[in-house]
C-alpha positions in Angstrom: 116.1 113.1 118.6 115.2 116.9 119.3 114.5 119.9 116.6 115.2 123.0 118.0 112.8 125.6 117.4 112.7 129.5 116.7 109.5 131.5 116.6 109.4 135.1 115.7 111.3 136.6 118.7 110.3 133.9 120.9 113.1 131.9 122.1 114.0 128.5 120.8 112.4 125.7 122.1 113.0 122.4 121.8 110.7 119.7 121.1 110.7 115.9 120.2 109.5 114.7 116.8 108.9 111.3 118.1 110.8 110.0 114.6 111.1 106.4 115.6 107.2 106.3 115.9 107.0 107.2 112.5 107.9 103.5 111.4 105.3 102.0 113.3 102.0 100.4 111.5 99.4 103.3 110.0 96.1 104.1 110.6 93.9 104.4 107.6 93.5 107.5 105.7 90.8 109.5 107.8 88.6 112.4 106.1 90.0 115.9 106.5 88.9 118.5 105.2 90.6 121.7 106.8 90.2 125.4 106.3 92.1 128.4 106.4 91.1 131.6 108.3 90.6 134.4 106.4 90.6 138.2 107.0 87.6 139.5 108.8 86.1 143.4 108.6 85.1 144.6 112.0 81.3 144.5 112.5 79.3 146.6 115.0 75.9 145.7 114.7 73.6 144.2 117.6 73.5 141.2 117.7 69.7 140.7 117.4 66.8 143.2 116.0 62.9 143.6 115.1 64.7 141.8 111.5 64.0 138.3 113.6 60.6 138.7 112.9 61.1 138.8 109.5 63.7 135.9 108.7 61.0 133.9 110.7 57.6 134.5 108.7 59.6 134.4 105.1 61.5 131.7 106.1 60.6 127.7 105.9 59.3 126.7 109.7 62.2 124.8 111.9 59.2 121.4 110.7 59.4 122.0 107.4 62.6 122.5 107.6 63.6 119.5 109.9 61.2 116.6 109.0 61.3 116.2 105.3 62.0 119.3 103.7 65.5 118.1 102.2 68.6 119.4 101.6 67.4 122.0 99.1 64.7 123.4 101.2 67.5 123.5 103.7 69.4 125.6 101.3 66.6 127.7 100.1 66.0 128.3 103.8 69.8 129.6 104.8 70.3 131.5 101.4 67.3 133.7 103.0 69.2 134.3 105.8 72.4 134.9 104.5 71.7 137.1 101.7 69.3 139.1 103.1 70.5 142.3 103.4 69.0 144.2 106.2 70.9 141.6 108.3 74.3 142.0 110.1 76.3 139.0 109.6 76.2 138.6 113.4 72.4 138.3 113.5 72.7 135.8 110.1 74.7 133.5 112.6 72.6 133.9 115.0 69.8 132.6 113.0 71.7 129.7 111.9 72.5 129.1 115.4 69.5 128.6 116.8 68.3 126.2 113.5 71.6 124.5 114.4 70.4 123.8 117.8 66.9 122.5 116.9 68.9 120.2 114.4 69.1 117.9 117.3 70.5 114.6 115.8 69.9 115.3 112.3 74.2 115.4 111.2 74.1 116.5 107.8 71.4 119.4 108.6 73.7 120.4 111.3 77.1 120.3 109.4 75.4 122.3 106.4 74.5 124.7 108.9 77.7 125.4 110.7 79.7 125.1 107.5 77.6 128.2 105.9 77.8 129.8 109.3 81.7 129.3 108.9 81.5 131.7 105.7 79.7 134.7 107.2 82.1 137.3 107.5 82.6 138.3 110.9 84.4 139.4 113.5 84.8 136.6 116.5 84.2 137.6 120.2 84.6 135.6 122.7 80.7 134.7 123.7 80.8 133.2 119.8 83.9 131.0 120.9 82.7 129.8 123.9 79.0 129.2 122.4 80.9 126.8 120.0 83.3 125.5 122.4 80.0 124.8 124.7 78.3 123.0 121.7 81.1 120.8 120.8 81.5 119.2 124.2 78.0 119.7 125.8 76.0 117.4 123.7 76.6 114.3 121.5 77.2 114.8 118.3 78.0 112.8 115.2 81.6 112.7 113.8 80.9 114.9 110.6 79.0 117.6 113.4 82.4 117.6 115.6 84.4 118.2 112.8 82.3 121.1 111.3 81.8 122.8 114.9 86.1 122.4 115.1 86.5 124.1 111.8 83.7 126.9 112.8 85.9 127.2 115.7 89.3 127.9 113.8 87.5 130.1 111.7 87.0 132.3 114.3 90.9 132.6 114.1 91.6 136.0 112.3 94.3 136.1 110.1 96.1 139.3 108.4 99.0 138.5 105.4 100.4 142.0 106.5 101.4 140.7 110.2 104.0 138.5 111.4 102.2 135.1 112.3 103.1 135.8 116.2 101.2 139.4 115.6 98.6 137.7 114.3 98.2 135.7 117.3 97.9 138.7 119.3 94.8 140.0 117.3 91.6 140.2 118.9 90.5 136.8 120.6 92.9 135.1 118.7 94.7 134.2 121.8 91.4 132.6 123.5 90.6 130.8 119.6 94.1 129.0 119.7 94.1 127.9 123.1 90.5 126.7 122.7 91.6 124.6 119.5 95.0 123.8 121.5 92.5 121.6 124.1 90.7 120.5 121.4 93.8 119.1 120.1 94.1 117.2 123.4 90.3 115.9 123.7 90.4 112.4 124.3 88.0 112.0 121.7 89.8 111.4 118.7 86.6 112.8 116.2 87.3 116.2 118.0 91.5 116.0 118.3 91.9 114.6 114.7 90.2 118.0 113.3 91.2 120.2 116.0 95.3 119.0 115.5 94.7 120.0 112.0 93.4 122.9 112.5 96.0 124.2 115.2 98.7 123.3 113.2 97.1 125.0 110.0 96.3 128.7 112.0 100.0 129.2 113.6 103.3 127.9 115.0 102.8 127.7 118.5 105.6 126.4 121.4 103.2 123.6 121.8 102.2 122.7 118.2 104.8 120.0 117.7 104.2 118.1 121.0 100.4 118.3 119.7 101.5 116.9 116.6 103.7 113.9 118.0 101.0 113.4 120.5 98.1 113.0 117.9 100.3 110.4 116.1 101.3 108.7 119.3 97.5 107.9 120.4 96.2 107.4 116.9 94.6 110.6 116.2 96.5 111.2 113.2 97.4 108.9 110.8 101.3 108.5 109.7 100.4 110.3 106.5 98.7 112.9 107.8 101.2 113.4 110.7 103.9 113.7 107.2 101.7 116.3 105.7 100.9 118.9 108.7 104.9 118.7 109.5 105.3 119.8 106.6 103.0 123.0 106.4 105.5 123.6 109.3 108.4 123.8 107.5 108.9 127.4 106.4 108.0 128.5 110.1 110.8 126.5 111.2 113.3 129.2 111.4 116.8 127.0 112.3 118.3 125.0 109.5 119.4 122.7 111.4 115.9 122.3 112.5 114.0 121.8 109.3 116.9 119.3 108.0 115.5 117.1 110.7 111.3 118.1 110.1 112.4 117.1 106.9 114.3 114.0 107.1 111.5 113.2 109.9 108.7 113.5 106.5 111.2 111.7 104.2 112.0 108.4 106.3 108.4 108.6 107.6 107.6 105.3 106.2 105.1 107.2 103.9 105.2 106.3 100.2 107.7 109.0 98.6 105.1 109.7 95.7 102.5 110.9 98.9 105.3 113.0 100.5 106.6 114.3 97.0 103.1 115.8 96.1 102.7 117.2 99.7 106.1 118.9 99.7 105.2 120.3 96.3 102.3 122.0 97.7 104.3 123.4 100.7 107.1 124.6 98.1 104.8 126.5 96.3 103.2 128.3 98.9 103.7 132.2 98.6 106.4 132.3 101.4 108.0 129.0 101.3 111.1 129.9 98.9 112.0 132.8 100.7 111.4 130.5 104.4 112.9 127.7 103.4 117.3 127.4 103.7 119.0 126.2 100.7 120.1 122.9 102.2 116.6 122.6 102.8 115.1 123.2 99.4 118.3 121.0 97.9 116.9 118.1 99.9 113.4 118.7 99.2 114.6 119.0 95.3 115.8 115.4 95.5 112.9 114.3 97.1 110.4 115.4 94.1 113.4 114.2 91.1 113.7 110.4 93.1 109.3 110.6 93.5 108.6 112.0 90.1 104.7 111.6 89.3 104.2 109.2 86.6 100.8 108.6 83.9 99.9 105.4 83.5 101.5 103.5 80.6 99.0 103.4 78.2 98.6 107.5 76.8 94.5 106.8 76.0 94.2 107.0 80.1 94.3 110.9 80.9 93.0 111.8 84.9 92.5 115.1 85.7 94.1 114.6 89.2 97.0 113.1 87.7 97.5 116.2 85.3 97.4 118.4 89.2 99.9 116.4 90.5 102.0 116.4 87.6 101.6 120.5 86.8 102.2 121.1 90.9 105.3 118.8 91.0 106.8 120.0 87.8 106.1 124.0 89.2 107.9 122.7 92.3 110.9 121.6 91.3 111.3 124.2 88.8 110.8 127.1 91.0 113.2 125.2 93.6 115.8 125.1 90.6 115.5 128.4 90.1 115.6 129.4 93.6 118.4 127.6 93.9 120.7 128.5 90.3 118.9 132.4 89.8 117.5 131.1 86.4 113.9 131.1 85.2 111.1 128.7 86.9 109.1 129.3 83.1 111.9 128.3 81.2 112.3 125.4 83.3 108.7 124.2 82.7 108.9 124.7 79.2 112.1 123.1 78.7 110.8 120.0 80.3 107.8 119.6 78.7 109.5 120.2 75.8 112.2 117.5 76.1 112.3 114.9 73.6 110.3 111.7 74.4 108.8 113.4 77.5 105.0 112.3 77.8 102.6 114.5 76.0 100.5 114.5 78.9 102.9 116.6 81.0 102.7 119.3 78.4 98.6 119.0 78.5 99.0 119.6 82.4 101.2 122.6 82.2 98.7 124.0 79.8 95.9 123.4 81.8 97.5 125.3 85.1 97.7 128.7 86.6 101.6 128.8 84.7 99.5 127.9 80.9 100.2 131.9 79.7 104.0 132.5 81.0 104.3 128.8 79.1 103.4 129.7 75.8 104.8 132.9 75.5 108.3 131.1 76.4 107.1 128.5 73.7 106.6 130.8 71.6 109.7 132.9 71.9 112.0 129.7 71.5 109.6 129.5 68.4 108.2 125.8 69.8 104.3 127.0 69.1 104.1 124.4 66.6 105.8 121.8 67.9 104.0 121.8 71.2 100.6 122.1 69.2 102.4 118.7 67.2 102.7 117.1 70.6 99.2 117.6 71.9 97.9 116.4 68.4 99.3 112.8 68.9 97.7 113.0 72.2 94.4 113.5 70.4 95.2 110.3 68.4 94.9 108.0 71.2 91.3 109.3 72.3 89.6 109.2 69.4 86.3 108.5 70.7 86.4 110.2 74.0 85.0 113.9 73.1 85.2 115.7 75.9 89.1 114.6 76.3 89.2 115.4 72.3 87.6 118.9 73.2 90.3 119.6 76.2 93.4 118.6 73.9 91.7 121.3 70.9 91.4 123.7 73.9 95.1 123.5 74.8 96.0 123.4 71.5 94.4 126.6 70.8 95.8 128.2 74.2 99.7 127.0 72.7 99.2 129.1 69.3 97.5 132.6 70.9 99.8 135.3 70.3 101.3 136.5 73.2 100.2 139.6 74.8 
């Protein structure tokens, strides 16, 4: 089965999703943990200077800091660096570098180091990619260290919300960052591929990115689950319907348990540019998806997770905003009129509260003149935790949010 692809003004392309080797036997779960790029400011700064001197006298020695010192002294050490503020950030990096290096085979010194180097806010150039490119396949490293020095790698990927995303991967040495992570993607070495396919699918939509993808789940380097999830990221970039009708149908018979794919379609529906990305036959399908793989509390009401009230808020936002998408009405008053419903678990109501959509909420609440009601609802709640306070003190805390007067 092929999916036809368009990108941008780039001309379709046609790639297969390898669908019947989604029903195939999964490998576990593995630990991910990707980032997105964000916008850097152009910095012009040498990259070294007399400050060197300095970072290294008020700084811990690489002894201290390397045989015994901890991870706090670690911390107290790179804080130095990174806040000091006669440094550019390209000399902070290049501090952390060269502690990075003398790490040697010390993994969770090294991955704290390039994960605060990953923060610094700079521009990437294309000695910085290859010095990372250089690291991560010129000495052996621990699993946790290959992951971090792929992520510092995609960081170097700079993105801009104003530009197209096949503008953006024009800018600078983006082009040399992608195609970097694109062989990365392709390491036999499935500690470096695993993080480096998530990465490259997470940073653009490349011609090659699906025949990464299917190749990552071929060999193993991707779990099923995981294979589900990036696909559908890639969604709204998929500009032909008929194309993402079969991404999607490719997620939803992926053999995947439908509450897995239900929460990660949620988060991919409410994405800033999803709605206006995704076709209607699309979001109709994806709409189905989330009613037939509702999330649901456990029975008993005294059991409250906080995860469980994320999942719930982001699947109800979801499907609402779809509705509305869909129908012109209002996601708000969808929310509130499900929460709302009669016999519909208090908890769901707690969740809404306790999310980003808790103000637009209770001013719908109380317009329809609910306030009370919905304060009513939370108070049961309270009943069954009587001797749980800090669940008692979250349920006052919502109840107090519902009766606010609205601004």
């Amino acid at each position: 089965m092929k999916i036809r692809l368009a990108v941008g003004t780039l001309a379709a392309i046609s790639c297969l999703l390898g669908i019947d080797s989604l029903t195939s036997e999964s490998s576990s779960e593995k630990e991910n943990s990707p980032t997105s790029a964000s916008l850097r400011r152009v910095i012009t700064a040498p990259a070294s200077s007399p400050q060197q001197g300095k970072i290294e006298t008020t700084a811990p020695s690489h002894a201290s800091l390397f045989e015994g010192a901890g991870l706090e002294g670690l911390r107290h050490h790179t804080d130095k660096i990174t806040s000091d503020p006669a440094l550019t950030p390209e000399q902070k990096f290049d501090f952390l570098w060269a502690d990075f290096q003398d790490a040697g085979r010390r993994p969770l010194i090294a991955k704290f180091l390039l994960d605060t180097m990953r923060l610094l806010p700079l521009r990437a150039t294309t000695e910085r990619v290859s010095k990372i490119e250089d690291a991560l396949y010129g000495s052996i490293h621990e699993q946790q260290v290959k992951r971090a020095l792929v992520n510092l790698l995609a960081s170097q990927y700079e993105t801009n919300e104003a530009l197209t995303l096949t503008e953006q991967s024009r800018l600078g040495v983006n082009p040399l960052v992608a195609a970097t992570l694109a062989k990365a993607a392709r390491s036999p070495d499935t500690e470096i591929s695993h993080q480096a396919v998530i990465q490259y699918t997470r940073i653009g939509f490349f011609p090659d990115t699906l025949p990464i993808l299917n190749a990552a789940l071929s060999n193993g380097a991707i779990s099923r689950a995981e294979y589900t999830r990036e696909l559908g990221f890639l969604l709204p970039l998929i500009q032909e319907p008929e194309a993402q009708r079969l991404a999607l149908h490719a997620i939803t018979h992926s053999g995947v348990p439908g509450g897995h794919t239900a929460e990660d379609l949620a988060t991919v529906v409410l994405l800033p540019y999803a709605l206006s990305s995704l076709h209607s036959d699309t979001l109709s399908q994806i709409q189905k998806h989330l009613a037939e793989n509702q999330p649901v509390f456990p029975d008993a009401l005294a059991t409250i997770d906080f995860l469980d009230l994320v999942r719930y808020s982001d699947w109800l936002s979801a499907i609402a905003a779809i509705e509305a998408s869909l129908s012109g009405g209002s996601t708000i008053d969808r929310i509130a009129t499900v929460v709302m419903q009669e016999g519909a678990d208090p908890r769901g109501l707690l969740a809404v509260v306790a999310s980003p959509a808790a103000e637009a909420v209770t001013r719908t609440l109380a317009q329809r003149g609910q306030t009370a009601a919905a304060q009513q609802k939370l108070a049961l709640l309270s009943l069954e935790v009587p001797n749980d306070v800090a669940m008692a003190r979250m349920i006052r805390e919502a109840q107090d949010i519902i009766g606010r007067r609205p601004s």
